[in-house]
C-alpha positions in Angstrom: 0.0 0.0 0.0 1.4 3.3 -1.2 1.3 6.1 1.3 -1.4 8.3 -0.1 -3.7 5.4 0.9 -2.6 4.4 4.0 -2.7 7.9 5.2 -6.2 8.2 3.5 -7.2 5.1 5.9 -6.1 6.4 8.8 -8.1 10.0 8.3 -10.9 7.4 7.6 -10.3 6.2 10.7 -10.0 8.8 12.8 -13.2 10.2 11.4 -15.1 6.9 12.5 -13.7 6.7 15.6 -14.1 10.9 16.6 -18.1 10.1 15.4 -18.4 7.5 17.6 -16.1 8.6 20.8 -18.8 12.0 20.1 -21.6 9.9 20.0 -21.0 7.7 22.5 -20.2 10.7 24.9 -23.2 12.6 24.4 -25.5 9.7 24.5 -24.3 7.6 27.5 -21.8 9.5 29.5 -23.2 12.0 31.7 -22.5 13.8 34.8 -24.4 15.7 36.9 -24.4 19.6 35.9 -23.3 20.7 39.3 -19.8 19.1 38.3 -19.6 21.0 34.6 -16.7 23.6 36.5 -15.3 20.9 38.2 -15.3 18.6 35.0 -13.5 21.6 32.6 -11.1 22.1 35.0 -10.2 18.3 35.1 -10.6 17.2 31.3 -7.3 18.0 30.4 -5.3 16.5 33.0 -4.7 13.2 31.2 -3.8 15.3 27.5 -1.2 17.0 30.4 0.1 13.6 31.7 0.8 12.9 28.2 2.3 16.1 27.2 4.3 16.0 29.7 5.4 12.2 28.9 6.4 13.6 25.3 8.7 16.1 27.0 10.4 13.6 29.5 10.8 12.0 26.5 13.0 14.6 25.0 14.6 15.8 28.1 15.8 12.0 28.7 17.4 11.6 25.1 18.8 14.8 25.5 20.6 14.3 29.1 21.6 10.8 28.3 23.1 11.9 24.0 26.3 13.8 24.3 25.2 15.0 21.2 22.2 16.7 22.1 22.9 17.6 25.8 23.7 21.0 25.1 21.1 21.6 23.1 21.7 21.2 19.8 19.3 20.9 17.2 17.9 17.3 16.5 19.1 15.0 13.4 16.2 15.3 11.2 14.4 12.4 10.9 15.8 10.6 14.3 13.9 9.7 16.7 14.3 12.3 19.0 13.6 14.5 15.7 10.3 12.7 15.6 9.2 13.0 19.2 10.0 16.8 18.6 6.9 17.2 15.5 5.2 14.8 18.3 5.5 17.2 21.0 4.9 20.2 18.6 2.0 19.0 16.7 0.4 18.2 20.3 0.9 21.5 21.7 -1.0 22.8 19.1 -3.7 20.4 19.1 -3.9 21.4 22.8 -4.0 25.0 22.6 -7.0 24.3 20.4 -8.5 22.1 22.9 -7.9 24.7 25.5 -9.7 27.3 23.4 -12.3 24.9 22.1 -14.0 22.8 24.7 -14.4 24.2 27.9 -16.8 26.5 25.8 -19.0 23.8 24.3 -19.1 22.4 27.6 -21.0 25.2 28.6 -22.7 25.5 25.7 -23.9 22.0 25.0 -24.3 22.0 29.0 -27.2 18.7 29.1 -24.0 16.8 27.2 -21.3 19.0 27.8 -19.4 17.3 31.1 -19.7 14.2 29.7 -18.4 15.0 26.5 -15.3 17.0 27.9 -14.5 13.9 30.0 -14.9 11.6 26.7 -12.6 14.5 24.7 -9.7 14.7 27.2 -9.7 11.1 27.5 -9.4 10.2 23.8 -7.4 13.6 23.1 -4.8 11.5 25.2 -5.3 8.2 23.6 -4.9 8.9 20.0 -1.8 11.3 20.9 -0.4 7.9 21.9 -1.2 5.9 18.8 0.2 9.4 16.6 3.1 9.0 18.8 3.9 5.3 18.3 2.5 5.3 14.6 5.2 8.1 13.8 7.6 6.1 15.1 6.7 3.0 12.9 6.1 4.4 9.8 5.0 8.0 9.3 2.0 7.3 7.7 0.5 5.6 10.1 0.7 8.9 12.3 -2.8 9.5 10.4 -4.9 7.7 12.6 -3.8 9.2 15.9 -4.0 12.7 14.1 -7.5 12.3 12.7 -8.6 11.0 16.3 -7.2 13.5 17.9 -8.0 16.2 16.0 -11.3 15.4 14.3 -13.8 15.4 17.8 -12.3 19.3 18.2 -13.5 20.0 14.4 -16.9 18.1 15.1 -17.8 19.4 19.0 -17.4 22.8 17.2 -19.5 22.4 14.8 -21.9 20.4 17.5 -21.7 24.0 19.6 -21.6 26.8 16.6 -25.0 24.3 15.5 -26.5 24.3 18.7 -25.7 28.4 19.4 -27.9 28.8 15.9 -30.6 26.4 16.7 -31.2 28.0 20.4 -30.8 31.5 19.0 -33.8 30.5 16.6 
């Protein structure tokens, strides 16, 4: 399988998966409303445990590579290279996150604590399987991109949709 494909899949994937992880959340996870503060405060702790995994990461190949230990820029395409667009590409994800869904947990309040809960949760999952897939092959980053950052694209559109329909 060329690479076009395979990374095709893996958006396929993610997309399938960030419906359902959505879906599931809105339809069977819920908490009571009292906890929504609470609830947006917590979601992101387990995208920060793995955040900060990703930067352990790099600080331990950097202390233990003579190399890198004073800071010197990565050998593109190493590992510690790839950890680096890990870590990057996640930071950004997060800021989105960050910026993203505490407000549709406010706004899609009757859904919204479960659905932050079932967005931090996967947020750190699929950063896991982009992590490990990058390391593999880099085409099979796709599926832990898509699944990380497809539920963000679709709870936005789930909040901007609901904000029109209860302005109506």
């Amino acid at each position: 399988m060329t690479r076009r494909p395979l990374i095709l899949a893996g958006m396929i994937g993610g997309l399938v998966w960030s419906v359902a992880v959505l879906w599931i959340a809105g339809t069977y996870v819920t908490l009571p409303i009292f906890t929504l503060i609470p609830t947006i405060m917590t979601a992101f702790l387990a995208p920060g445990i793995v955040t900060l995994l990703m930067v352990a990461r790099l600080a331990q190949r950097r202390f233990f590579d003579n190399d890198l230990i004073d800071g010197q820029p990565f050998i593109p395409g190493s590992g510690a290279d790839i950890d680096q667009r890990v870590l990057k590409n996640t930071v950004e994800q997060l800021v989105l996150g960050l910026c993203i869904w505490p407000a549709a947990a406010v706004i899609l309040a009757d859904k919204g604590p479960g659905v932050i809960v079932a967005l931090g949760v996967n947020f750190a999952l699929a950063r896991i399987f982009f992590w490990i897939g990058y390391h593999v092959a880099p085409p099979l980053r796709a599926f832990g991109f898509a699944a990380s950052f497809y539920p963000t694209i679709l709870v936005s559109l789930w909040t901007v949709w609901s904000l029109v329909e209860y302005g109506q």
